[in-house]
C-alpha positions in Angstrom: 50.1 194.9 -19.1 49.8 195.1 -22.9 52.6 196.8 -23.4 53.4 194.4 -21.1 52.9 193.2 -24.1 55.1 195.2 -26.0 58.1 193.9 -24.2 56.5 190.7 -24.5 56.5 191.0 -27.7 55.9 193.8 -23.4 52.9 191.0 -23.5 52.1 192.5 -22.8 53.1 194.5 -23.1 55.7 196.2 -24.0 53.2 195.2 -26.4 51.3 196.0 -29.1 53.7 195.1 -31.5 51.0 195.2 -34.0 50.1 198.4 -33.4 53.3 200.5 -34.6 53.9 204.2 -35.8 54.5 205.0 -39.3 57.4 206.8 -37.8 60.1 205.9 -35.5 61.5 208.3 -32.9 60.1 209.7 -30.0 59.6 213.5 -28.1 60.9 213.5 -25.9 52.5 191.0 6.4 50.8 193.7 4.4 50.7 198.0 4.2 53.1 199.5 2.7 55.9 200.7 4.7 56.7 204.8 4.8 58.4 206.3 2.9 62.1 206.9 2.9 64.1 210.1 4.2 64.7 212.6 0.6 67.9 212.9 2.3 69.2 209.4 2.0 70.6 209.5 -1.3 71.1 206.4 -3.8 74.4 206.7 -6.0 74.1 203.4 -7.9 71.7 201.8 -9.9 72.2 198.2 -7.9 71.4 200.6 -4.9 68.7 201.4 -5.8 67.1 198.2 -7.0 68.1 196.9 -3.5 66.2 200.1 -1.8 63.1 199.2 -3.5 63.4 195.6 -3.1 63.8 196.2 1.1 61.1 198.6 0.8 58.4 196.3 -0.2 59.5 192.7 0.5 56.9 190.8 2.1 54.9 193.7 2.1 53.6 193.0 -1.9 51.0 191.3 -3.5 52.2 187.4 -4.5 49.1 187.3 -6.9 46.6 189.6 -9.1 44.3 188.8 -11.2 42.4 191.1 -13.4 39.9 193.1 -16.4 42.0 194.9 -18.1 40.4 197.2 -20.4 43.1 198.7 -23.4 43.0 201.7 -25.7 44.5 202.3 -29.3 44.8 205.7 -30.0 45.2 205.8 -33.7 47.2 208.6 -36.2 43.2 209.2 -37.6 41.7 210.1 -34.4 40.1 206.1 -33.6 40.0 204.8 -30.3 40.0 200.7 -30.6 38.8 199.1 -27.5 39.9 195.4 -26.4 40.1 193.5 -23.3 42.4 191.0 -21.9 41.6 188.9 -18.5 45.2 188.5 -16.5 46.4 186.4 -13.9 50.0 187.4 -12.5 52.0 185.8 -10.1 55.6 187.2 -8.4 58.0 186.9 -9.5 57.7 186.5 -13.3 54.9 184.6 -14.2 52.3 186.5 -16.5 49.0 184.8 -18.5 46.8 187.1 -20.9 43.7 186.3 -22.1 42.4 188.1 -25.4 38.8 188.7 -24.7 36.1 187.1 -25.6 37.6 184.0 -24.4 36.5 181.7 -27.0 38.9 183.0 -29.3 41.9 181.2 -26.9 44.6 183.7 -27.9 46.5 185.3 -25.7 49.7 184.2 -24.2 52.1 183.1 -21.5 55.2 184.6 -19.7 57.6 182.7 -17.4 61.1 184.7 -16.7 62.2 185.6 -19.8 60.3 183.5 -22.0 56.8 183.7 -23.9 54.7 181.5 -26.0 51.9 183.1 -28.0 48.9 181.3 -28.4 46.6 181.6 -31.5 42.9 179.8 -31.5 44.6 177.4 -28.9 47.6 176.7 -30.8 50.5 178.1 -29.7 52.5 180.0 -32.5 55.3 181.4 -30.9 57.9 180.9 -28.2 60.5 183.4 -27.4 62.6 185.1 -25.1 61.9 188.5 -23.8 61.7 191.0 -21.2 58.7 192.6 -20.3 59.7 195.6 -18.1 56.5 196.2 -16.5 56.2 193.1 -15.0 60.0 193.8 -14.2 60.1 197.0 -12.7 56.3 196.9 -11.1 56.3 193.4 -9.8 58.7 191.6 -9.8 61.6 194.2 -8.3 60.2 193.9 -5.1 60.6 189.9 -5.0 63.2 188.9 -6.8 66.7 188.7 -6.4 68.3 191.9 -6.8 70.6 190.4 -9.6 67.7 189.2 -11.5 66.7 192.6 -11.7 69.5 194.3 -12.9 70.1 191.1 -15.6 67.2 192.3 -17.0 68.0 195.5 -17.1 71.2 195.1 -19.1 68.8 192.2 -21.8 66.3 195.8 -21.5 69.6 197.9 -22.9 69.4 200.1 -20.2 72.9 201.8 -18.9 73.1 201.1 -15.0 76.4 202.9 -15.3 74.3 206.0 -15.7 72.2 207.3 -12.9 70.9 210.8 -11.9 68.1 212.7 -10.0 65.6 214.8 -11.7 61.8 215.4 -11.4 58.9 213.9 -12.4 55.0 215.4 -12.1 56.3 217.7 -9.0 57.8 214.6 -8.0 61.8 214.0 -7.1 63.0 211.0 -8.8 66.0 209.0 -9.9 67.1 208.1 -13.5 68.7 205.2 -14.4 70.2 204.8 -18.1 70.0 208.2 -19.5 71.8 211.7 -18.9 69.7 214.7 -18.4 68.7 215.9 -22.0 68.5 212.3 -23.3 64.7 211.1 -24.1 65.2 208.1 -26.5 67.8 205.7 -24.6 66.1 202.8 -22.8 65.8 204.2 -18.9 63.9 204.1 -16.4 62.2 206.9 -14.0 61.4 205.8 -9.9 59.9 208.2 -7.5 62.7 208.3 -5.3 60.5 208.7 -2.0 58.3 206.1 -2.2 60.7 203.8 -4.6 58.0 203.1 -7.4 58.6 202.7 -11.1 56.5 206.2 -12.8 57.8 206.2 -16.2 60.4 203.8 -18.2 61.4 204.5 -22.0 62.6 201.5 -24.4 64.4 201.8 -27.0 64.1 199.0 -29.9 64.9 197.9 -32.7 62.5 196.4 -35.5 64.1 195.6 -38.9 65.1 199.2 -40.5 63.0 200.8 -37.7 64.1 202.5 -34.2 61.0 202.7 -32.2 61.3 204.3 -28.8 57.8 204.0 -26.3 57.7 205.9 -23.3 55.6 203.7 -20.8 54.3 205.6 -18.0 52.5 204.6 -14.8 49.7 206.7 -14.2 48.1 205.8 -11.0 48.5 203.5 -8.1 45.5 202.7 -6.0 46.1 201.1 -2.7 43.8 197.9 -2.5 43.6 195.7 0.7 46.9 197.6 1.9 48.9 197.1 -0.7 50.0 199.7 -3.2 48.8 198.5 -7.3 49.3 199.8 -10.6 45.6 200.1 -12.0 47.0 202.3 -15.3 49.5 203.0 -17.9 50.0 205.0 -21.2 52.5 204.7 -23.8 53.5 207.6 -25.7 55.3 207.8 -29.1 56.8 210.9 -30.6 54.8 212.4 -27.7 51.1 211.5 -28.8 49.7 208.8 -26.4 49.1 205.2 -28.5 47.6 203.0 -25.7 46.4 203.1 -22.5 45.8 200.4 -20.3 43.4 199.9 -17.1 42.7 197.4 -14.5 39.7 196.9 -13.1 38.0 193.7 -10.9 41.4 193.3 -9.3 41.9 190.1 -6.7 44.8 189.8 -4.9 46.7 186.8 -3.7 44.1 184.4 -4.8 45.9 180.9 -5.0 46.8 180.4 -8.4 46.9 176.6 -9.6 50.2 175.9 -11.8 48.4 175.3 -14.8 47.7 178.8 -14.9 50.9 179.4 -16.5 52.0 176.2 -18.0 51.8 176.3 -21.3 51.0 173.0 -22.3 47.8 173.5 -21.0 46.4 176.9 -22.4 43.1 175.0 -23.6 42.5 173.7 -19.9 42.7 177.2 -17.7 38.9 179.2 -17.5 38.7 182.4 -18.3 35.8 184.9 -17.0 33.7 186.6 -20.2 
């Protein structure tokens, strides 16, 4: 979740904050259950948030735990490879791991707050929204209000929701009018009630910077349905991609996972 990141910081991203554009603006118990009739229609953004929380409570991972591998696409034509080792747990609990692990950095998300850690010494603590974790995890069991809370701290218009299509796929918009590719908003396959694509606008300093996250794939893995990859785009040229590999699911996680007074004390595989 680098960009996970990004919004982290999206931790995860919503995420690589350090890896900006020279320029701002943009281009434009377990399976899961069937999908719902194209005929029911959603006229509300809190409608929808409470279609895809019924359709998948109880019926979602609790835990994950992963490889994630990441690419940096770079204006010269680079790819940069990293690695970060995650542990996730619903709702709103996220720990990254910068690989290798003797390095300790990384950080730690729970709700709306992260602390960055730094060669085991954490060097930031802050509030933020990651809307990954949001939108992909944590929409399906948390309280619909928590949700759309972090909608509004994500900037996103819930007054403002449409239908389009996505990939040859009907969806519904939330937060932008048709036309409109740089307002924060976010993109769900409105059959099977899944976040494909969400757009954030942000400000840094002087800068507008607007990333266009999009899921690219969701495997199902011991009958649930996961997000294994993602791509951000910036003035339509793809900066980072992000894949999961190794994933576990609903492994018991020990609280110290995400506390952060003890970063130094939690393993993490090479």
């Amino acid at each position: 979740m680098a960009f996970l990141c990004s919004a982290v910081v999206s931790a995860a991203c919503s995420t690589f904050a350090g890896q900006s554009e020279p320029t701002s603006t943009p281009a434009d118990s377990k399976p899961a259950a069937t999908p719902t009739p194209a005929a029911a229609k959603i006229a509300s953004t809190e409608a929808l948030i409470g279609a895809m929380h019924g359709r998948y409570n109880g019926k979602f991972f609790k835990t994950t735990s992963f490889l994630q591998n990441n690419t940096v696409f770079t204006t010269t034509g680079e790819e940069q490879k990293s690695q970060w080792y995650e542990h996730l747990e619903a709702p709103g609990k996220l720990r990254i791991a910068f690989l290798p692990a003797a390095q300790r950095s990384g950080l730690v998300q729970v709700d709306d707050r992260v602390a960055s850690f730094d060669n085991g010494i954490r060097i930031d603590f802050r509030p933020s929204v990651n809307p990954l974790l949001l939108l992909t995890v944590d929409v399906y069991s948390a309280p619909a209000a928590n949700i759309l809370r972090g909608l509004d701290s994500l900037g996103v218009d819930r007054s403002i929701i449409r239908t389009d299509e996505w990939e040859g796929r009907p969806v519904y918009v939330v937060g932008a009018k048709a036309g409109d590719s740089t307002s924060s908003q976010m993109w769900v396959d409105s059959e099977r009630l899944r976040l494909v694509r969400f757009v954030q606008r942000d400000r840094r300093g002087e800068r507008t910077i607007v990333s266009d996250m999009r899921v690219k794939s969701y495997r199902d893995i011991e009958g649930y349905e996961v997000p294994t990859e993602f791509v951000v785009l910036r003035n339509g040229r793809t900066v980072w991609r992000e894949q999961r590999a190794d994933i576990r699911l609903n492994d018991p996680l020990p609280p110290e996972v995400f506390d952060q007074a003890r970063w130094r004390d939690v393993p993490v595989p090479n």
